[in-house]
N, C-alpha and C positions, 0 to 999 in steps of 0.2 A: 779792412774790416774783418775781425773773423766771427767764424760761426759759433755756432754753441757750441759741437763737437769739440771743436777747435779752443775755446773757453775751459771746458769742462778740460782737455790735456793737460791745457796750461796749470788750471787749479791742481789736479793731482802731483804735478812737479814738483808744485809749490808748497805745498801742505809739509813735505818735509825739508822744506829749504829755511834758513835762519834769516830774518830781516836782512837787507846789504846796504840800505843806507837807513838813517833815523833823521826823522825832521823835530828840531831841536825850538827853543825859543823864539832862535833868528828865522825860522818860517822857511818861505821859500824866495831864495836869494837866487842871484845870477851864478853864487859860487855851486848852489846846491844844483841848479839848473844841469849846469856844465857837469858836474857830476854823475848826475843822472844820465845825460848822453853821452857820458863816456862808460857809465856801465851797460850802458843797453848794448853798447856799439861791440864788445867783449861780450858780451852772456845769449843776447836778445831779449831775456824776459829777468827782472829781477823784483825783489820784496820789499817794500817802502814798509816803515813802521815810524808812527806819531809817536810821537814821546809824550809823556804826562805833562811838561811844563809849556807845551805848542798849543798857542790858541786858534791854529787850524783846526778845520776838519778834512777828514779823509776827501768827502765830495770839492772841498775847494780847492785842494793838496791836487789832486786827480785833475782840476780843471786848468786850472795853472798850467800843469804839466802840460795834458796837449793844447794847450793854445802855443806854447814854447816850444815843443817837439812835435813836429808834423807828422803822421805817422805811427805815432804813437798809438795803440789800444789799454784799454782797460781790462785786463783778464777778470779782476776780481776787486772786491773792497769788505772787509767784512772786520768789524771790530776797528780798531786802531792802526788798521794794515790793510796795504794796496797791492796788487800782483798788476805789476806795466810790461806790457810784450811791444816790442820794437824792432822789424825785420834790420838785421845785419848791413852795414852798405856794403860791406869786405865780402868777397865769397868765400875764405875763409873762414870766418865767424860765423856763416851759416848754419850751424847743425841743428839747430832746433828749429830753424822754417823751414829746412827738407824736414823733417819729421811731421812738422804740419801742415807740408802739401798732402802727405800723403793722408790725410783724414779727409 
């Protein structure tokens, strides 16, 4: 779970980061699923963006996810766009949840 501190980090990242995946027509499939944790597991935190022809919404887009991805947080939702933080399993891959121990 993070904090707000920890929220508010992530949003500032994020504000100047470009969508990384777009959820399309096809909604949210098992391929987008996989995809989705295969970026998280590479970045930790990345930027979902609804496309106009998707008859989701962000809030069921977001609930999907973590029912699917355990661990998974919601940094942010705001417009047609979601910010998903998801701690690293690789120590490796870590660099953005040492930076958010430290808040």
């Amino acid at each position: 779970m993070l904090t707000g501190k920890q929220k508010r980090y992530l949003r500032s990242l994020a504000m100047t980061q470009k969508p990384l995946i777009n959820v399309g027509k096809n909604g949210v499939s098992d391929t987008f699923i996989d995809g989705v944790k295969a970026a998280l597991e590479a970045r930790e935190m990345i930027k979902i963006s609804l496309l106009p022809a998707t008859d989701d919404t962000p809030k069921s887009v977001g609930e999907a996810l973590q029912e699917a991805i355990p661990g998974m947080d919601i940094a942010q939702t705001i417009g047609r766009s979601l910010v998903v933080y998801k701690r690293a399993f690789d120590p490796e891959n870590r660099k953005l949840s040492a930076e958010l121990a430290k808040l």
